[in-house]
N, C-alpha and C positions, 0 to 999 in steps of 0.2 A: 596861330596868334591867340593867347589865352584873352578870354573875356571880350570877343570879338565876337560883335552881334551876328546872326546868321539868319538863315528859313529856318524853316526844318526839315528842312530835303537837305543841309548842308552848305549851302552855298552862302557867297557874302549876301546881301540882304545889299538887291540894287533896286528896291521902290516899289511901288506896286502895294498891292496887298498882304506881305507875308507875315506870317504873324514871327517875334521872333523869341531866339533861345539863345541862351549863354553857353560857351563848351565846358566851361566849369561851373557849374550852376551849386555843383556840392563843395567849391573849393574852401581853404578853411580861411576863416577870418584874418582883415589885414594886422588884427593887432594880436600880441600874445595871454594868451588865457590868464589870469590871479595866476594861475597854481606853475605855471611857468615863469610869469615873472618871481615870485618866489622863492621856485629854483634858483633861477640866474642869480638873485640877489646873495642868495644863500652860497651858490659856490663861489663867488666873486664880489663878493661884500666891499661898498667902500661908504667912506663919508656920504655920501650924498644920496646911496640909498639907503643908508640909516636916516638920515635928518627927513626923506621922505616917506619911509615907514609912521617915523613920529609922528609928521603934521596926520597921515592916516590914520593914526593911531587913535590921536588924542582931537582931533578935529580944530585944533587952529593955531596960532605959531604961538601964542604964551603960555599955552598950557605943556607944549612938547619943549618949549626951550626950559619951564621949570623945571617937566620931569630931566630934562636930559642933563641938568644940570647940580642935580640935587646925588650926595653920594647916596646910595644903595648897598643894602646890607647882603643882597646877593652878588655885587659883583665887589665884595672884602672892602666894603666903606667908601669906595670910588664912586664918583661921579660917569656914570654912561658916557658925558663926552668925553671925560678923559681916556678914555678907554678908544673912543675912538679916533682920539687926537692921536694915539701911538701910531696908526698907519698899518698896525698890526692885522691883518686879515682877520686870525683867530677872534679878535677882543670887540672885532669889530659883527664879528660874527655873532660872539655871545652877548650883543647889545640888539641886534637882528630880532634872535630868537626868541630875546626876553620879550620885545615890539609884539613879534607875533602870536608870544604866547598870548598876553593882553588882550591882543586888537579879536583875537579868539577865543578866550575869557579860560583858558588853562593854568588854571593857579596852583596848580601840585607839583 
């Protein structure tokens, strides 16, 4: 039974004075690390975790709806949402990237 209080002799923990311990006391965290969500985002990129990259990004919904709206000279004059309206993995990928370059201050 993971996360089931115990003694420390092992056993359940039926009253008394026992002091108690966890069986996984080193277990890893319930939620997934930055650098894993990330990942995930990055191999599997869709609308909605670009539009939440943005609001991270840029800290609040008018500032990421302008940028995401305004065309851009790196993505050939298009606008980031349109790029992500195609549905296209790839475009939606290279709108991700460009988030995280920013939100990471990598401007080269």
């Amino acid at each position: 039974m993971p996360n089931c209080p115990t003694s420390v002799d092992g056993r359940l923990r039926g009253g008394g004075g026992s002091i108690l311990v966890y069986d996984e006391v080193m277990a890893s965290p319930p939620y997934p690390s930055e650098a894993e969500e990330l990942s995930a985002d990055l191999a599997h990129p869709s609308a909605n975790s670009v539009w939440s990259r943005a609001l991270e990004t840029f800290g609040d919904e008018t500032k990421a709806r302008h940028w995401m709206s305004t065309p851009r000279d790196i993505f050939e004059g298009r606008s980031p949402q349109e790029l992500v309206n195609t549905g296209d993995p790839a475009e939606q990928r290279r709108v991700l990237t460009v988030l995280i370059r920013i939100d990471y201050g990598v401007f080269s």
